[in-house]
KEKE-3310 file (N, C-alpha, C; in steps of 0.2 Angstrom, whole numbers, plus 5000, padded with zeros to 4 digits):
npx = (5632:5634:5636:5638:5632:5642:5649:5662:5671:5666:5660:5653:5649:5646:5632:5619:5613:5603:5611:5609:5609:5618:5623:5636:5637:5629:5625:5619:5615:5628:5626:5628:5622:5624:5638:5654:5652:5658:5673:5680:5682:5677:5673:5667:5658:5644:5640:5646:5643:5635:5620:5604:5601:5593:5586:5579:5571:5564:5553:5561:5575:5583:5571:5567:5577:5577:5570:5581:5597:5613:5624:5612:5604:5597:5588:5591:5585:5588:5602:5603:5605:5608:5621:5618:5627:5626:5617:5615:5602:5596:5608:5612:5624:5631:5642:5636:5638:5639:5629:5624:5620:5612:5608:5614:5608:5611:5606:5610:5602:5600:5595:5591:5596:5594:5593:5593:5589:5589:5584:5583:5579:5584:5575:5563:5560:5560:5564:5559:5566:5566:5574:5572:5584:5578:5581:5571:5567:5565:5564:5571:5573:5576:5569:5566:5562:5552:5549:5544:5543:5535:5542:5544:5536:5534:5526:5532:5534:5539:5547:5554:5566:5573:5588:5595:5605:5609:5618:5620:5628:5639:5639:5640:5630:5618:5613:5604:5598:5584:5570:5555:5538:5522:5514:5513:5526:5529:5540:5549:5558:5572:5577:5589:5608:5604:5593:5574:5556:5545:5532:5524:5540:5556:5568:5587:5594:5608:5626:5631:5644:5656:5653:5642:5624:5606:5592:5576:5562:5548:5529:5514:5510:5499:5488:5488:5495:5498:5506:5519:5530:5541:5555:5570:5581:5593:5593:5603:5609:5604:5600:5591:5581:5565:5557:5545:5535:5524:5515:5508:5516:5524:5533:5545:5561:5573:5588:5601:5620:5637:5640:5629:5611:5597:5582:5573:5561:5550:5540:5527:5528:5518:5517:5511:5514:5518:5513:5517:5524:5521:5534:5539:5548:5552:5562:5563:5576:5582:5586:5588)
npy = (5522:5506:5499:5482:5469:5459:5450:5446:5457:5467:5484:5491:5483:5484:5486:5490:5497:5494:5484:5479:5492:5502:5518:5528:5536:5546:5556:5568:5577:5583:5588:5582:5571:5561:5556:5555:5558:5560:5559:5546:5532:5516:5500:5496:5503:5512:5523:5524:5525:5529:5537:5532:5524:5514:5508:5496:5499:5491:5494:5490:5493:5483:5468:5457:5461:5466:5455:5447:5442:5446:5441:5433:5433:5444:5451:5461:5468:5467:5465:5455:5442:5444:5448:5452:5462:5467:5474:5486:5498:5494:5504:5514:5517:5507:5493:5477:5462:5449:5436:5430:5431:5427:5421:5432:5436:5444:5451:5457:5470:5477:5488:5490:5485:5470:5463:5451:5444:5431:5423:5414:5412:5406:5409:5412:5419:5423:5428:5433:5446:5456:5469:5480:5493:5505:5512:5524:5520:5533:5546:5554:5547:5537:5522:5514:5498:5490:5472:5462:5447:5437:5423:5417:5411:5420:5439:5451:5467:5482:5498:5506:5517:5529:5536:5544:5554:5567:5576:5588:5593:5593:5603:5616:5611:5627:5643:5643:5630:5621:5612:5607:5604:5592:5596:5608:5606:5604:5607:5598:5603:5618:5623:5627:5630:5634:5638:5637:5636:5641:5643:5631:5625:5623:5631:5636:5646:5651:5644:5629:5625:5616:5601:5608:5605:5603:5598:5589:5580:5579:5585:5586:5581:5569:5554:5550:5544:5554:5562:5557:5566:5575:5588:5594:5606:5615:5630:5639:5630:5627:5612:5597:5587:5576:5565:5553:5543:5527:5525:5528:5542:5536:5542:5558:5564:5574:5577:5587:5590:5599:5593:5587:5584:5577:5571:5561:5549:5539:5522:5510:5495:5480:5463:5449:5431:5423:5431:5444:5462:5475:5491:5506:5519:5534:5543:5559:5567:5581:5599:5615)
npz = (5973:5982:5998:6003:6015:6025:6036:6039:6031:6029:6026:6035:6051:6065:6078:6077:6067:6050:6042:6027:6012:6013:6007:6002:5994:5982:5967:5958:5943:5945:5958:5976:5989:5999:6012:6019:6036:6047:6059:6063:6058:6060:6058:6070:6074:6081:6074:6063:6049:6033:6020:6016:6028:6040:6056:6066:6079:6096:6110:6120:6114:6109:6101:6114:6122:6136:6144:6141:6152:6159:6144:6140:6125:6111:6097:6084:6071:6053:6058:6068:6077:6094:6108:6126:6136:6151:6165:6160:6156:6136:6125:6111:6105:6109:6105:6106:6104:6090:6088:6079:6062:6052:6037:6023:6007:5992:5976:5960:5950:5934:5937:5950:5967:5978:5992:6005:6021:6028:6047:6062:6078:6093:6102:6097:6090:6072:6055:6035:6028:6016:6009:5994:5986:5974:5958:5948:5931:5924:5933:5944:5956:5972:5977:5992:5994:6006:6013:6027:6034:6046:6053:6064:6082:6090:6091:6080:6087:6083:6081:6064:6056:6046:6047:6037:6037:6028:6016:6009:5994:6002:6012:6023:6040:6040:6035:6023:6021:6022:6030:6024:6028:6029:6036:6052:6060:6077:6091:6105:6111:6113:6097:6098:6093:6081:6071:6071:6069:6057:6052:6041:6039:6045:6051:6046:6054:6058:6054:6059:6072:6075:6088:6090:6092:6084:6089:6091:6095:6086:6085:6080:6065:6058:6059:6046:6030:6023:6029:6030:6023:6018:6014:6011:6007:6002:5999:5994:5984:5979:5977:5982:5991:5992:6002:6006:6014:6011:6025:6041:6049:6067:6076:6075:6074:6075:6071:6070:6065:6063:6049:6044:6041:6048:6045:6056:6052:6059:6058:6063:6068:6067:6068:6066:6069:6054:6047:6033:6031:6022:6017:6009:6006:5998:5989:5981:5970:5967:5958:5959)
capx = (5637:5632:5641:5636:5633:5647:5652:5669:5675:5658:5661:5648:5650:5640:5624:5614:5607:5602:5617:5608:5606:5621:5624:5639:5636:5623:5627:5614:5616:5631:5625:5632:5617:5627:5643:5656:5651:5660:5680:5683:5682:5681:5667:5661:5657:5640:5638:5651:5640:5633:5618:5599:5601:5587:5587:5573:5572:5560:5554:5567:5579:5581:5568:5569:5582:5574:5569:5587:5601:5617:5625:5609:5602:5592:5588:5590:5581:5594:5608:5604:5605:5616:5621:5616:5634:5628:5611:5609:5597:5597:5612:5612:5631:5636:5643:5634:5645:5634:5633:5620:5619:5607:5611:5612:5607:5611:5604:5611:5598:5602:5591:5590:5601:5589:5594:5588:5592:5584:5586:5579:5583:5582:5569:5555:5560:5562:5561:5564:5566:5569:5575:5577:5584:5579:5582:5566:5571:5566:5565:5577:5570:5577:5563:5569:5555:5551:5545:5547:5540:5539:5540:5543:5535:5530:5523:5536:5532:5545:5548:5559:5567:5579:5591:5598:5612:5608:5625:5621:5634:5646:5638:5638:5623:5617:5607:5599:5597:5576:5565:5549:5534:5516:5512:5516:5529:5530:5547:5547:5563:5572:5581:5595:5609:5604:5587:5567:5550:5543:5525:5527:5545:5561:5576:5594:5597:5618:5629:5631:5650:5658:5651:5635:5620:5602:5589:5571:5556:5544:5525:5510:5509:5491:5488:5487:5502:5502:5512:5525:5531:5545:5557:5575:5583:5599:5590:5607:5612:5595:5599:5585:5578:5559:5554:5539:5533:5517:5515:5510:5521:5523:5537:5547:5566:5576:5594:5607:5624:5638:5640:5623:5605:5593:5577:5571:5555:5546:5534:5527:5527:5517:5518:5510:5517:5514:5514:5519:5518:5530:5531:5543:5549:5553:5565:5566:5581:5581:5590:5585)
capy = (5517:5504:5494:5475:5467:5455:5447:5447:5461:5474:5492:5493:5476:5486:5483:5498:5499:5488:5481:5484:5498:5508:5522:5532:5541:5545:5562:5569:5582:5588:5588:5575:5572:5559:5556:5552:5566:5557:5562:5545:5525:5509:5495:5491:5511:5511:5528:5524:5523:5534:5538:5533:5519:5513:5506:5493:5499:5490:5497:5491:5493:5475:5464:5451:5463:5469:5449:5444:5441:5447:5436:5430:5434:5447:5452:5470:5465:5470:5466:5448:5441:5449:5445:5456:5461:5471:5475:5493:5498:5497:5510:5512:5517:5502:5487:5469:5454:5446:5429:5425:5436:5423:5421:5437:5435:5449:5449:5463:5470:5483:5498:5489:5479:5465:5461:5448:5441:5427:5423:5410:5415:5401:5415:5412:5426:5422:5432:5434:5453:5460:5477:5484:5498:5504:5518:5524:5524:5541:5551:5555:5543:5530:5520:5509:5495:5484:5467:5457:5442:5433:5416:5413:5409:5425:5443:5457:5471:5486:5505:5508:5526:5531:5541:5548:5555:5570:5580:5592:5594:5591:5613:5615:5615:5632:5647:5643:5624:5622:5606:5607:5599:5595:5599:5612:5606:5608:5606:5599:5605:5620:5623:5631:5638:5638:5634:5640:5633:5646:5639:5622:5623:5622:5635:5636:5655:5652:5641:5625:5625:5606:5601:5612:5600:5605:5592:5591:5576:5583:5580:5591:5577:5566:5547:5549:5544:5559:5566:5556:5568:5581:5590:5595:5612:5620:5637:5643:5630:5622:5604:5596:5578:5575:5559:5552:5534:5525:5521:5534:5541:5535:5547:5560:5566:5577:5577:5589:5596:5603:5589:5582:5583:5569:5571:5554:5547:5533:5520:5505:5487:5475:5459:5443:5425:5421:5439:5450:5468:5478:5497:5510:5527:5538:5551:5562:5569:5589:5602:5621)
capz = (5976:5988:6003:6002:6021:6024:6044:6039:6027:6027:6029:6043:6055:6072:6078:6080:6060:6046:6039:6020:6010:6016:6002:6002:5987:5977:5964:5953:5939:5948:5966:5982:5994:6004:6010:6027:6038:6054:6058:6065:6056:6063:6056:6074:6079:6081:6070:6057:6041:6028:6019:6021:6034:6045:6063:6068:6088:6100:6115:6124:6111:6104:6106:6121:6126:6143:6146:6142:6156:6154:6141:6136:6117:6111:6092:6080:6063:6049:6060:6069:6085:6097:6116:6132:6139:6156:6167:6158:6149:6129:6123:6105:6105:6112:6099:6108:6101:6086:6089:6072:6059:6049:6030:6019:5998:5987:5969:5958:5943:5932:5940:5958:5972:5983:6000:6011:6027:6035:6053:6063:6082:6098:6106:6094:6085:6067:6048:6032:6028:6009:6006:5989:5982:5966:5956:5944:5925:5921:5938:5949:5963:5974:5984:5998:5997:6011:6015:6032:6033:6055:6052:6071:6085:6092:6089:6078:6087:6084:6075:6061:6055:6042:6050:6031:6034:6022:6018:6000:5992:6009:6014:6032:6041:6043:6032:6016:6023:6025:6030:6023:6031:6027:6045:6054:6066:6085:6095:6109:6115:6109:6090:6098:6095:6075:6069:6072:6065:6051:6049:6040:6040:6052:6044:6051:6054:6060:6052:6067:6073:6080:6094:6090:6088:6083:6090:6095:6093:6081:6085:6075:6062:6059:6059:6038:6028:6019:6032:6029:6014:6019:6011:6011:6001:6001:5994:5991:5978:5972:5980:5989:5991:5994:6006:6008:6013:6013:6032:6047:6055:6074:6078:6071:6078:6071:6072:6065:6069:6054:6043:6041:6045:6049:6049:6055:6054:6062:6057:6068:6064:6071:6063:6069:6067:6046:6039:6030:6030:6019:6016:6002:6004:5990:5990:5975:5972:5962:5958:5956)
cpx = (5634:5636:5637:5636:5638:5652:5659:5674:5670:5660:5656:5648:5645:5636:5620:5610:5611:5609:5615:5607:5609:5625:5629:5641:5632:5624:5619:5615:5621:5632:5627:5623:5619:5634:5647:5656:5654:5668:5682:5680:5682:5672:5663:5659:5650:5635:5643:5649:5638:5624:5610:5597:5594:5590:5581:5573:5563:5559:5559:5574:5581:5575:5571:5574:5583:5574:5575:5590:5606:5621:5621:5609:5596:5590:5587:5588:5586:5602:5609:5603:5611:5616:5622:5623:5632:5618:5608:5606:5601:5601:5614:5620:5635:5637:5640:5634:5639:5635:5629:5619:5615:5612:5608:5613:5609:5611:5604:5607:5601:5600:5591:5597:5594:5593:5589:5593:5587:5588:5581:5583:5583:5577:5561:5556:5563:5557:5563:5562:5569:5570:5577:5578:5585:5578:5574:5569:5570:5564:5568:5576:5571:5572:5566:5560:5556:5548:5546:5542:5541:5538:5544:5537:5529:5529:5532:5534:5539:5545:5553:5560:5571:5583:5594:5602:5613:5616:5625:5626:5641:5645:5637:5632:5622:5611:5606:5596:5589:5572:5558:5544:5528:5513:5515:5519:5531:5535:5547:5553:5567:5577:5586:5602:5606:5597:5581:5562:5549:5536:5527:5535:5551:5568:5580:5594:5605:5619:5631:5640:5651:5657:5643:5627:5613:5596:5582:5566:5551:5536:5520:5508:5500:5494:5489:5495:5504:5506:5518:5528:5534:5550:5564:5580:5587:5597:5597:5611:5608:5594:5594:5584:5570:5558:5549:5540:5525:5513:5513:5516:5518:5527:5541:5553:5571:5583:5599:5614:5630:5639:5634:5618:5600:5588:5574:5563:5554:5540:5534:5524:5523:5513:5517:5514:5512:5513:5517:5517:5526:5527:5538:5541:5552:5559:5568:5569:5580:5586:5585:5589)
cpy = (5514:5500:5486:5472:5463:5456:5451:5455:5468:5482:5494:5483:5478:5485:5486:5499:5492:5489:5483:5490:5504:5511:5527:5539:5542:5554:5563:5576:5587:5589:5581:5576:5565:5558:5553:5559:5563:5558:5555:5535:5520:5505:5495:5498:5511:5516:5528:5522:5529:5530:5534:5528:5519:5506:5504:5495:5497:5494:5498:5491:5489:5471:5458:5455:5464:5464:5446:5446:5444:5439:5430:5435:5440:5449:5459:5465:5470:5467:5458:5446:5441:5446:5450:5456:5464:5471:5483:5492:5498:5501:5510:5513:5511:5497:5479:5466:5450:5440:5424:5430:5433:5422:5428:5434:5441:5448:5458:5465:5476:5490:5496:5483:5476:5465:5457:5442:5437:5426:5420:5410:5409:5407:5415:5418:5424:5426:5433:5441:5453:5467:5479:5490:5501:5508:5517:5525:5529:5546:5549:5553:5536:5527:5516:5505:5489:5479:5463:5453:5437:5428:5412:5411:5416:5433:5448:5463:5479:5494:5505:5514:5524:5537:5545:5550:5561:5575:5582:5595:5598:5601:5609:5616:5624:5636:5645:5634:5624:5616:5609:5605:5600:5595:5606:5607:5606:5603:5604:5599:5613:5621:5627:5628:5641:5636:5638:5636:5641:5643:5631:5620:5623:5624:5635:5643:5655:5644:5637:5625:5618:5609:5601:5605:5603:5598:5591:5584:5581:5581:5587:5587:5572:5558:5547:5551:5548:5562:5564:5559:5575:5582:5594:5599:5613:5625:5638:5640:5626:5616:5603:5587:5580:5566:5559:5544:5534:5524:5528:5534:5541:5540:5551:5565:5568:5579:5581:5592:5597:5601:5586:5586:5579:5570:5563:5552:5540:5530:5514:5500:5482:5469:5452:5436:5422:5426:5440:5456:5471:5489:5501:5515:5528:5541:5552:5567:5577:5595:5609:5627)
cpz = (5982:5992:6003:6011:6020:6031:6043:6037:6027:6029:6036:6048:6064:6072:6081:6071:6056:6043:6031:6018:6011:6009:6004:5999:5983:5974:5957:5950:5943:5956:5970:5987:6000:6006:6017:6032:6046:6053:6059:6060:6059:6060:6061:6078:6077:6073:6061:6052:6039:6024:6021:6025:6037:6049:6064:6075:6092:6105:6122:6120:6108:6107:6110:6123:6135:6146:6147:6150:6155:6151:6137:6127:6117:6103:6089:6073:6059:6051:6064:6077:6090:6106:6120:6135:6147:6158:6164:6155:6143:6126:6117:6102:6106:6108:6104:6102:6096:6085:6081:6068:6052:6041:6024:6011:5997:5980:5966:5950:5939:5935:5950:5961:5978:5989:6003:6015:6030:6039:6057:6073:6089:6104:6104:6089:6081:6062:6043:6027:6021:6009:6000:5988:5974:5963:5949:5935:5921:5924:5940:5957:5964:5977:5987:5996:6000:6011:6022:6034:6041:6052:6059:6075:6088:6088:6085:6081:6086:6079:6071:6058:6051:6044:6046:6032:6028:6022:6010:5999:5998:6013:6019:6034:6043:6036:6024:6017:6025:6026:6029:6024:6027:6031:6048:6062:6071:6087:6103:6115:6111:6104:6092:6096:6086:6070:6073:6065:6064:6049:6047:6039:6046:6045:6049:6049:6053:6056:6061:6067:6075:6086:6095:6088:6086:6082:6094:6091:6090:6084:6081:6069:6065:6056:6052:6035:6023:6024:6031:6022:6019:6013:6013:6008:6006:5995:5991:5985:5972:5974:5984:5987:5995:5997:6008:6008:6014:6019:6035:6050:6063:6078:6074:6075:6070:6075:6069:6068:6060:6050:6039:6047:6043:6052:6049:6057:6053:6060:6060:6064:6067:6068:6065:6065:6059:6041:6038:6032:6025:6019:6012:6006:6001:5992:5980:5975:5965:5963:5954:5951)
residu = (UNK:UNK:UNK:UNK:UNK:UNK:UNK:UNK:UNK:UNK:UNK:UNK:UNK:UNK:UNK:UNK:UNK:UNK:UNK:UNK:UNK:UNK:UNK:UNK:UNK:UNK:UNK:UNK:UNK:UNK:UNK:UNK:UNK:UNK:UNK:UNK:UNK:UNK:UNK:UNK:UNK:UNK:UNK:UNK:UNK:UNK:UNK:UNK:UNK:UNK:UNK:UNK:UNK:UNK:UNK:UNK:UNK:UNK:UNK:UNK:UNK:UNK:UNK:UNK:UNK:UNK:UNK:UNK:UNK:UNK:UNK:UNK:UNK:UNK:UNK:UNK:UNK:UNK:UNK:UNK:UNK:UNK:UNK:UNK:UNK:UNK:UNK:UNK:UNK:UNK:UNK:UNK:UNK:UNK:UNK:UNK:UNK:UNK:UNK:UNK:UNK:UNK:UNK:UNK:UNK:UNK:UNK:UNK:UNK:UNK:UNK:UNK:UNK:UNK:UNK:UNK:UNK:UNK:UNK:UNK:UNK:UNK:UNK:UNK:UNK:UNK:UNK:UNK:UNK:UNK:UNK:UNK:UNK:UNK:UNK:UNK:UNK:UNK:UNK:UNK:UNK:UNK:UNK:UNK:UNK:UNK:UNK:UNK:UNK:UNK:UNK:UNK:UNK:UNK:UNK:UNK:UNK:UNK:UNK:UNK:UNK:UNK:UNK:UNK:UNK:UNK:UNK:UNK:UNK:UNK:UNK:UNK:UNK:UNK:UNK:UNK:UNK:UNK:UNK:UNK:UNK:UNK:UNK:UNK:UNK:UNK:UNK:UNK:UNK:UNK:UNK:UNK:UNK:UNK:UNK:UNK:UNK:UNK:UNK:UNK:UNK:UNK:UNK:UNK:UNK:UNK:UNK:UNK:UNK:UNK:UNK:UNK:UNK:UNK:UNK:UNK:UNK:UNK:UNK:UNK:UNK:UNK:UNK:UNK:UNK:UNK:UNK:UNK:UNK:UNK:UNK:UNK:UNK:UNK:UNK:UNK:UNK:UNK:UNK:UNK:UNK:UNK:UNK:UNK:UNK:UNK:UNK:UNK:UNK:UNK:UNK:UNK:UNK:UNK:UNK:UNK:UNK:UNK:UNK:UNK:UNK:UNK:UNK:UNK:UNK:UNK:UNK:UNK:UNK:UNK:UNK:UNK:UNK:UNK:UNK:UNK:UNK:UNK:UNK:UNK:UNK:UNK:UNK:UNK:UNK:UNK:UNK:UNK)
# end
């Protein structure tokens, strides 16, 4: 099941993540591997979405954001051109008022949904970004594939992460839950109160309680984009997803508490005036 972007009516309206590609559902031989792991609703709550979402975030948070005034303009890619409300820094929780959200296509095929947004910004910042998602016809794998195209004025420089949202069959975070890496992992905070690195992996010992969260920047990974290739088991009921993309990773943040776990990784864009660059993750979905 997927949500269609749409100003007016959309399940997700915030501006903290890409507006396409938002999955609520997705059931494979029996097993759930996304879902609504949030107690509270509203379209313009910054985290009020489900499954493998992604967030383009600049160094300042949006671009031009730092440069803007308040009430000036600043741009999120997926999401549009938005307006500076105050002199803080960047807060990714906070909803800034979307004064252009460009024009979204959506073209529906039998195995895939298209997306594309273009956006032509008074900043220089213009693009026309595709995402599709597309089911393979005889494996259990969805790819997210990318293309973004600047046809402004200036540079695209920015990271994006899929936050996932992983919720197997709606189990609490805790024991038999396992990320698998093909690094070995170093934390650079620690996995308390329910978690530990295990050579290339990161196990939950305790079950997480509300409130509880499990959260640490990852680094240990190599400039080669086989690192982007992890792994996600619920040993106790056989469900798992594998993720991999073709890109290095530039960062890697891991997020969990007892509804979901999200591991996110990062890969860096930098995208002169007239390119292209595009890039696909996989995620193969299994059952033991």
């Amino acid at each position: 099941m997927i949500y269609l972007p749409d100003p007016q009516n959309g399940y997700y309206r915030a501006s903290r993540f890409d507006w396409s590609g938002v999955v609520p559902c997705l059931t494979y031989k029996g097993h759930t591997y996304f879902g609504v792991w949030f107690q509270h609703y509203d379209p313009m709550i910054a985290d009020s979405i489900t499954g493998p979402v992604e967030e383009f975030r600049s160094v300042d948070g949006g671009m031009h954001y730092a440069d803007a005034k308040p009430g000036e303009l600043f741009v999120k890619i997926g999401v549009g051109t938005l307006r500076k409300m105050s002199d803080k820094p960047y807060q990714f929780m906070t909803h800034y008022p979307l004064v252009d959200g460009g024009r979204w296509k959506v073209k529906v095929k039998r195995n895939e949904v298209i997306f594309t947004q273009t956006l032509r910004s008074p900043l220089g910042i213009a693009y026309v970004y595709e995402k599709i998602l597309k089911l393979d016809k005889d494996k259990p794998i969805l790819t997210l594939e990318h293309h973004l195209k600047n046809t402004g004025s200036v540079a695209i420089d920015t990271e994006v992460y899929d936050h996932d949202f992983f919720m197997l069959d709606n189990a609490p975070t805790g024991p038999g839950m396992v990320i698998h890496f093909n690094f070995p992992p170093k934390n650079d905070r620690p996995l308390d109160p329910g978690a530990e690195v295990v050579g290339k992996d990161i196990v939950y010992r305790q079950e997480l309680q509300t409130k509880q969260t499990v959260t640490s920047y990852l680094t240990g990974f190599s400039d080669s984009s086989s690192d982007y290739d992890f792994t996600l088991e619920n040993t106790s009921s056989g469900a798992g997803v594998e993720q991999s993309g073709d890109r290095p990773l530039s960062r890697f943040n891991l997020w969990s508490i007892r509804p979901t776990i999200c591991p996110e990784a990062y890969v860096h864009l930098n995208i002169l005036p007239g390119d292209t660059q595009s890039w696909n993750i996989h995620y193969h979905f299994f059952t033991k």
